[in-house]
Each structure stands twice: as C-alpha cells, then as structure tokens.
SEKOL-786117 format. One line per 2 residues: their letters; for each residue x, y, z of C-alpha. Coordinates in Angstrom, 2 decimals. Example, Ala and Ser with C-alpha at 12.3 -4.5 7.8 and 13.67 -1.06 7.14 Angstrom:
AS = 12.30/-4.50/7.80; 13.67/-1.06/7.14 .
// end
This chain:
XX = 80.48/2.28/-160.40; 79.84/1.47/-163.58 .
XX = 80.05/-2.43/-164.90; 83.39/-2.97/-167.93 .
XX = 79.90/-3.91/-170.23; 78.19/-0.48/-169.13 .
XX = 81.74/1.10/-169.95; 81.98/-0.28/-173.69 .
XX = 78.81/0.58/-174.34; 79.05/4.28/-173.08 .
XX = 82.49/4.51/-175.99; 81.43/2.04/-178.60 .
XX = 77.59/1.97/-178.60; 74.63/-0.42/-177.24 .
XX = 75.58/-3.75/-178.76; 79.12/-3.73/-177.21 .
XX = 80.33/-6.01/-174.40; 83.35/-6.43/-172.56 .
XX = 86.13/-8.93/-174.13; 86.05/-11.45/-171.50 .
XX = 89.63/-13.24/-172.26; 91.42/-10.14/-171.16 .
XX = 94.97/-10.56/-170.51; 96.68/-9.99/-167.37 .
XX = 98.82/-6.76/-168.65; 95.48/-5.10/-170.08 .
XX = 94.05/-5.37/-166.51; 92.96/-1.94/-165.86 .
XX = 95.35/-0.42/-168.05; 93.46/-1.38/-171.42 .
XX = 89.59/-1.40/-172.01; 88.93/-4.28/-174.88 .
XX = 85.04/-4.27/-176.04; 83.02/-6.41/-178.85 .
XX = 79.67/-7.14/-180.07; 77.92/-10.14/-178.56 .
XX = 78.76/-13.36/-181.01; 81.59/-11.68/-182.86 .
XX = 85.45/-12.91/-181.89; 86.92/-9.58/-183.15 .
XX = 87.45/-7.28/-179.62; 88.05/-3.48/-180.26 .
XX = 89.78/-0.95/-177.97; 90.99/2.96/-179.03 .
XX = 94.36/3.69/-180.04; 96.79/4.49/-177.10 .
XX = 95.59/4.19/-173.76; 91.71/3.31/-173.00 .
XX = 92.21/2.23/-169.09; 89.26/0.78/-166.83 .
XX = 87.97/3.51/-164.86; 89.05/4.47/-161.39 .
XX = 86.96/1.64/-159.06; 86.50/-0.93/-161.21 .
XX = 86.29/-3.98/-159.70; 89.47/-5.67/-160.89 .
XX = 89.63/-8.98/-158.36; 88.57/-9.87/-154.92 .
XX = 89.10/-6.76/-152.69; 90.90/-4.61/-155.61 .
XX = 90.20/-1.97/-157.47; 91.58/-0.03/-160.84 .
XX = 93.15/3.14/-159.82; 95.41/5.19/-162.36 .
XX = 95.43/2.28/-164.80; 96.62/-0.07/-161.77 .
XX = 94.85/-2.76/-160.04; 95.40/-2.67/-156.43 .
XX = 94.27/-3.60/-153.14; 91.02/-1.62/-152.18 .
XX = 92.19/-0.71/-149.05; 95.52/1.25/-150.45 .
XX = 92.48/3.27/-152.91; 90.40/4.30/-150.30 .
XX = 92.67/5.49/-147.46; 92.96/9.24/-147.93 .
XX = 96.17/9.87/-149.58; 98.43/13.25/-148.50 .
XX = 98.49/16.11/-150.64; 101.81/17.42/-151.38 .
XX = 102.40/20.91/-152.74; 105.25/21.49/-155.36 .
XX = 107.72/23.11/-154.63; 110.77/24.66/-157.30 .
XX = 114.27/22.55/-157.85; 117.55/24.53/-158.30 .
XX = 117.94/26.73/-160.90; 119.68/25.01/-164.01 .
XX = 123.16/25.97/-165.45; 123.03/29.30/-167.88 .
XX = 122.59/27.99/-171.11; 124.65/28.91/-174.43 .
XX = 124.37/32.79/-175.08; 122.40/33.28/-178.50 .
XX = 125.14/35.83/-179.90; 129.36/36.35/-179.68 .
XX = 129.60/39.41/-179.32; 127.11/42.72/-178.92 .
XX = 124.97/41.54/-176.32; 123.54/38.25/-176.25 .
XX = 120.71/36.61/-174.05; 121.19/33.09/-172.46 .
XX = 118.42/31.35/-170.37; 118.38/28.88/-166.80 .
XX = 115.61/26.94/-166.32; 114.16/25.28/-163.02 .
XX = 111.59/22.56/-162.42; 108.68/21.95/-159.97 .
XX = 110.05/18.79/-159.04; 111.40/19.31/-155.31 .
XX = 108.83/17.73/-154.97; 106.27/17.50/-157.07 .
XX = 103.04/18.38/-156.52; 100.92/14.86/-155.91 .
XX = 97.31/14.44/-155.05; 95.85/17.09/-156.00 .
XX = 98.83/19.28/-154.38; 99.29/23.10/-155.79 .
XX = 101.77/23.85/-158.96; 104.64/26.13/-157.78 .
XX = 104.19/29.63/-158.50; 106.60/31.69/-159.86 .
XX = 108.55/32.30/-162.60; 110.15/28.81/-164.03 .
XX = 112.79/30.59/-166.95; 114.87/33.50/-166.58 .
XX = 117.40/35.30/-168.54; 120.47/37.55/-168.31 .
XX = 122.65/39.35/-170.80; 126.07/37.79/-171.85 .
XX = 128.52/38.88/-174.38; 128.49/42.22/-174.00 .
XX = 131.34/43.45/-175.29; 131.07/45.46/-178.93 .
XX = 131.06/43.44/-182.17; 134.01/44.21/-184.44 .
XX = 133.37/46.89/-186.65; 131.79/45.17/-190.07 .
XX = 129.72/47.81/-192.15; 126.58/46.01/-191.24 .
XX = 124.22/45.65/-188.18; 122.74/42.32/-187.14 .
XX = 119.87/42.79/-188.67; 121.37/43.74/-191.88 .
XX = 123.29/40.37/-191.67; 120.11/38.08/-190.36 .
XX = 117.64/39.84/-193.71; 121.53/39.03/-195.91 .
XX = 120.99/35.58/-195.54; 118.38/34.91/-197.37 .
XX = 119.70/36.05/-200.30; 121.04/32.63/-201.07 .
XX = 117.78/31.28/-201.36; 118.20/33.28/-204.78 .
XX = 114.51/34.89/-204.60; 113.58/37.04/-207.95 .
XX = 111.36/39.35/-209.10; 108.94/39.17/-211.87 .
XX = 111.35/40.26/-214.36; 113.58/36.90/-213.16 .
XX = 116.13/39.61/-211.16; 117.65/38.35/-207.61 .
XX = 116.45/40.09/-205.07; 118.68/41.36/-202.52 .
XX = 117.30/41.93/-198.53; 117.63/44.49/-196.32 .
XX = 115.62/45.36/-193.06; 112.46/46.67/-192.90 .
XX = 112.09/49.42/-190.31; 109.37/52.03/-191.40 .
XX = 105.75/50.68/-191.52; 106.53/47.88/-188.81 .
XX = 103.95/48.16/-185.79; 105.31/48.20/-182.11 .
XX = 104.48/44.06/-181.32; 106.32/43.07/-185.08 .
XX = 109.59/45.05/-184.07; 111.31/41.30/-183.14 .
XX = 109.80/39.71/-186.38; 112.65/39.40/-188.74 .
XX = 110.89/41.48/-191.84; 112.77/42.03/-194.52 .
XX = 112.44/44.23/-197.59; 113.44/43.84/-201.71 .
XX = 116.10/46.98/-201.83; 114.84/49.55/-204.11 .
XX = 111.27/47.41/-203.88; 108.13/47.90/-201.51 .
XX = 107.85/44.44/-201.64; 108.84/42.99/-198.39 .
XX = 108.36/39.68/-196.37; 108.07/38.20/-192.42 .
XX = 111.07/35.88/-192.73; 110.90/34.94/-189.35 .
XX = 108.45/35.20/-186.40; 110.92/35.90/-183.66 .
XX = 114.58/37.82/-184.62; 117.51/35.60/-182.95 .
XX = 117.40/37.01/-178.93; 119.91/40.12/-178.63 .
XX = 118.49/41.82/-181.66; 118.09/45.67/-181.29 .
XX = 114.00/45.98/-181.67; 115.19/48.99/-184.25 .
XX = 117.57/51.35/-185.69; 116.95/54.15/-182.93 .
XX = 116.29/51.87/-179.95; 118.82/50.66/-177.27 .
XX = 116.06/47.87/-175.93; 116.47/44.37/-177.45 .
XX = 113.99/41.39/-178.88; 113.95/38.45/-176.18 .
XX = 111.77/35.94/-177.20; 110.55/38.00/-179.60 .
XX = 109.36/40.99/-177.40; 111.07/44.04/-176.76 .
XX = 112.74/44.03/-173.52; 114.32/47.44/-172.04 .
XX = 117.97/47.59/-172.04; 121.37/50.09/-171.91 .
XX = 123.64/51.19/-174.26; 126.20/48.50/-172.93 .
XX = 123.73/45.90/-173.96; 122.92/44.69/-170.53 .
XX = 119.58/43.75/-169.97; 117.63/46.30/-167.39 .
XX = 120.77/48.67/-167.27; 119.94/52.58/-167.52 .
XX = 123.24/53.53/-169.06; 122.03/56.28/-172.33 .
XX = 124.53/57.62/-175.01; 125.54/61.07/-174.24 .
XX = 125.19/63.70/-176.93; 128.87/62.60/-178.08 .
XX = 128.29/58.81/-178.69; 129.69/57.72/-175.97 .
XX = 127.89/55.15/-173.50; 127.61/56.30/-169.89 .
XX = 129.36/59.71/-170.76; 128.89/63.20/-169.52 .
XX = 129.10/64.69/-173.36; 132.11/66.41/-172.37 .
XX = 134.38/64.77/-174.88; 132.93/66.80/-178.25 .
XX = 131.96/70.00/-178.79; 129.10/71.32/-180.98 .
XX = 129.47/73.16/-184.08; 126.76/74.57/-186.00 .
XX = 125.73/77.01/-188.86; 122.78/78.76/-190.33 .
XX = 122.42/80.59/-193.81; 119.80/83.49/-194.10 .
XX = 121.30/85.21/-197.81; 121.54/83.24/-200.39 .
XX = 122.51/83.51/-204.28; 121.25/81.49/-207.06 .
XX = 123.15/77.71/-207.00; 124.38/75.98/-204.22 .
XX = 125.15/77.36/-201.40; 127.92/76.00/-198.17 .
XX = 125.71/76.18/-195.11; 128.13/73.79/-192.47 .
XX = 130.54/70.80/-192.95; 129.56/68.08/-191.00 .
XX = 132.69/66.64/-189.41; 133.04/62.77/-189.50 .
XX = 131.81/61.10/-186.46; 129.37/63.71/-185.52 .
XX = 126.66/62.43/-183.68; 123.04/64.47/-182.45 .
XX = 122.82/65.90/-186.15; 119.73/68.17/-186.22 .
XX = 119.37/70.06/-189.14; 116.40/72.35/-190.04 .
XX = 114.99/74.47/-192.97; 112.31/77.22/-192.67 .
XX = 110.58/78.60/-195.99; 110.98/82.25/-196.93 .
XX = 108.63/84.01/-196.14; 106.51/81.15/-194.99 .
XX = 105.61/80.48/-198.46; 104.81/76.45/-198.38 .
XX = 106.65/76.13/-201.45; 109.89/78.68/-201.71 .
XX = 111.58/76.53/-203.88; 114.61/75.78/-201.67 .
XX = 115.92/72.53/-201.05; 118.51/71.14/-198.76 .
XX = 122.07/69.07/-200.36; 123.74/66.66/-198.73 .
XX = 127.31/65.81/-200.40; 129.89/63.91/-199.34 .
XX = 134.05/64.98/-199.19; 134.75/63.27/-202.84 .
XX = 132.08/65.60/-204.17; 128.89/62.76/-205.00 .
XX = 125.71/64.30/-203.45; 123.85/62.12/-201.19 .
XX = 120.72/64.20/-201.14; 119.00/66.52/-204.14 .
X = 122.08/66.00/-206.08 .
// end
C-alpha cells in the first residue's frame, strides 16, 4: 500500500508531502499535500479521500473514505444482488384529451445491490395510454396548435413580415417524425423547434402510431397504446364499413371548359381519385378542378 507521501506525489508531483496536521474529519475522507518547507497544504476540489488501506491508526484502515477497524475491512463482506421496489404511482398524463401517455417508475432498491452485487435487470419505466377519449372538435390538430405557439415569439422574415407556423410533414425522415419541425406558411423555410413533440403526438398526418419519448410507438385508432383497432373505409374506429356507401364517377367525353365529373359528399372518407391521359399522350392538356359548394376552386381554379 502506498505511503499518504507516495500518494501526493503520484497527484501533485515529486516535491509534495503529506500535510501532517491533518484534522480529525479529513481522516481518510480528505487527502491534504504540500511541498517540503512551505505552510500552504493543497488538496483537489470535492472529494480527494485516502485510498482504500491506508493506514489510518493502530489496527485501522481507510475504507470508502472511513477509517475503521482492520478487522471489519478484511473479513469478506456478502454480496447482495438488487433486486426491483414496487412500481410507483402513474404519473400526470401529458395530454386532456386525445390520447395521452403517463409514466410509473420503480427503483432497484429492494435491496440494493452492495458489494459488488448485480444491478436488477429489467425494464425500470413503463408507460400506458390515458385520456383517450376524442378532443373537442377545434379546426386544428395538435400539432397545428404545438408549431401555433411560437408565433408569439413574433419571428419575421427578411422583409420584417411575422411569420406564421404550421407543421412540417413532407421532407421529414422516419427518426425526426416526433421532432416538433415547423414550417414559415407559404415559405420553405422551416425550423426543429423542439427535439421531442409533447408524448401523445400523432408521428404524422396519415399515421395512427404516436411519439413517446420522442419515438414512434405503434398504436389504434382509439389512441391506446399497442391496440390493433384500424378505421374502416367509413371513418369509423373499430367498424365493419357498413355504415356508408360508396359513390363514384368517371368521365370519358368531354367538351371544351369544365366539365362535372362527381360531387364529393361532405364527410366522405377513402377519396381516391384518378386521371389517365388521352391517348397516353404525357401531356393531353387536361387537368383536374377541385371546387368547393360556394363556387371558389380549391385546385386549378
């Protein structure tokens, strides 16, 4: 074992020598060190203990910063394995209403692991849907409303215009899809606002699985973490799409102008709508309209 003078020397260099008016509390816990003829002592901030052995009186020894007797450091000492404590309460759900995530937590502390004992294995968090129930109806999804909020930080552009933030959904790779990334509307320019979206979060427009912890974790259309449950062709969550029916229409004549293909009724859901050229000419110089019942046109107005 090496001597407190060998010790100071190994931290503070060749000239340096124990402090020999240590006091009682710094025995063990606190290593104080100077050069031979100087009265200044040095030690390193926070804790700089004798090491484990060190001779620290007759028959006792440092051990873990404490000086006891040398027969209580040598015995052999049990090892004791960890094992988990109960599982905490569930803790406050992250949203109202929508599907929300709350977490319980548990401890390895039943006991804890001691001498050298194993670490419990397992998982030491988990997590569980809560408020499942729909949100109120309000125009805007979550995200819209998280990417909203950060309008009042009045960002501009370079013309001195506020900016107003909407969500970014094309261009986003799969592991960004719980980043909170929002984009200037009617701008490319977009930014990360935050790293991890608030837990609960649809991971997109088109996706039933939600961001916990910012990952995307598989979920139903009830918002229950893990649950299978799909919408059916008619919007409706667990159905058997028996409560719509399907209407379409097609158009193969045509006359110069516009031309009614299908109204779209309101509601409709499973909208699939496709145009082939005449011909197969790339170009045929037909495009599809899109207008609305108080006559503005939504697309190629």
């Amino acid at each position: 074992m090496y001597s407190l003078d060998h010790q100071c020397q190994q931290i503070f260099g060749r000239e340096f020598q124990h402090c020999p008016n240590t006091t009682d509390e710094d025995i063990c816990s606190q290593l104080w060190c100077r050069v031979e003829g100087e009265l200044l002592c040095h030690t390193k901030n926070g804790s700089l203990p004798w090491a484990d052995g060190t001779s620290c009186g007759a028959q006792k020894l440092c051990w873990d910063s404490v000086c006891l007797a040398q027969e209580e450091v040598v015995k052999p000492k049990m090892i004791v394995d960890g094992n988990w404590g109960a599982w905490g309460l569930w803790g406050e759900c992250s949203r109202t209403c929508g599907g929300g995530v709350h977490f319980s937590y548990r401890e390895c502390n039943n006991p804890e692991p001691q001498n050298e004992g194993k670490y419990c294995e397992g998982q030491r968090v988990k997590y569980q849907s809560c408020n499942t129930e729909e949100c109120l109806p309000s125009g805007q999804s979550f995200r819209e409303q998280q990417c909203e909020k950060y309008n009042s930080y009045n960002y501009t552009d370079v013309d001195g215009n506020l900016i107003e933030w909407i969500p970014k959904y094309s261009g986003i790779s799969p592991r960004d899809r719980c980043k909170l990334v929002c984009r200037a509307r009617g701008r490319s320019e977009f930014k990360v606002f935050e790293s991890k979206v608030i837990d609960g979060m649809l991971c997109g427009p088109e996706s039933l699985s939600i961001c916990v912890q910012g990952q995307c974790i598989k979920a139903g259309c009830d918002h229950v973490i893990g649950s299978s449950k799909k919408l059916d062709k008619c919007g409706e969550c667990g159905g058997n799409s028996s409560s719509c029916r399907k209407i379409s229409g097609s158009l193969n004549k045509s006359k110069y102008g516009y031309n009614d293909i299908v109204t779209i009724p309101a509601g409709a859901t499973n909208i699939d709508i496709k145009q082939r050229s005449h011909g197969g000419i790339k170009h045929d110089g037909n495009y599809l309209a899109l207008k609305a019942m108080n006559g503005r046109y939504l697309l190629n107005g």
